[in-house]
Each structure stands twice: as structure tokens, then as C-alpha cells.
N, C-alpha and C positions, 0 to 999 in steps of 0.2 A: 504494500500500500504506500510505502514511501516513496519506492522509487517512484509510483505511478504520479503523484503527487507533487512529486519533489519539494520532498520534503528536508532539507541538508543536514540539520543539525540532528534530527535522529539518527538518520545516516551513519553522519562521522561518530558518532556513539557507537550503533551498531560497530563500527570496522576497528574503531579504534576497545572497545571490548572482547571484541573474538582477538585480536593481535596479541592482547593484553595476555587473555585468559590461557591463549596458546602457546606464547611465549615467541608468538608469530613461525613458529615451527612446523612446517607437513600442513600450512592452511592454505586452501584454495577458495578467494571467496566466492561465492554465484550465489544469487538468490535463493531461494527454499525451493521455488520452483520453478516455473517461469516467469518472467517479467510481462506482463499484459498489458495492453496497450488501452492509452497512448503512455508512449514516455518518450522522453526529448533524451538524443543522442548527447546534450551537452552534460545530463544527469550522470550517464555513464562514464563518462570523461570527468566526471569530477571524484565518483567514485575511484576511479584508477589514481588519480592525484591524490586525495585522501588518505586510500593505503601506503602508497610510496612513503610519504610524508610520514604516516605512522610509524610504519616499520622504521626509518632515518634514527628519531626517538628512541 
């Protein structure tokens, strides 16, 4: 529902918790399931920035 939404700050919550909880270790992130539309390409592209950014930390 976030990404659908674009929604950010739940987002970086969500990626920057699983990295955390992981130890950023063996994670692949993808949705739960699929992404259903509409979602804006730039959602995704912020997601990948996100992560990088997290894991850096």
C-alpha cells in the first residue's frame, strides 16, 4: 500500500528496519508480493536510493 501511495517515510522505515534487523546480511528487498498499480517509477528509484544509503550507515 505504500509503495502504491507513495508513501516515503514509511518506506525508509520499512528498508531501513529489515537492514537493521538483518544486519543487512542474505537481504533481498521486493515487496511481499507484487507491486499493483499505479505506482510511479520514481517510487522505485527512490527505494533503491534508500537502501544504498542505509546499508553506507
Amino acid at each position: 500500500m505504500d509503495i502504491t501511495h507513495n508513501n516515503r517515510n514509511p518506506l525508509r522505515h520499512q528498508i531501513y528496519r529489515s537492514i537493521t534487523e538483518s544486519g543487512g546480511k542474505h537481504l533481498i528487498l521486493t515487496p511481499g508480493c507484487g507491486i499493483r498499480h499505479p505506482f510511479e517509477e520514481d517510487t522505485i528509484r527512490y527505494l533503491q536510493k534508500v537502501k544504498i544509503e542505509t546499508e553506507a550507515l
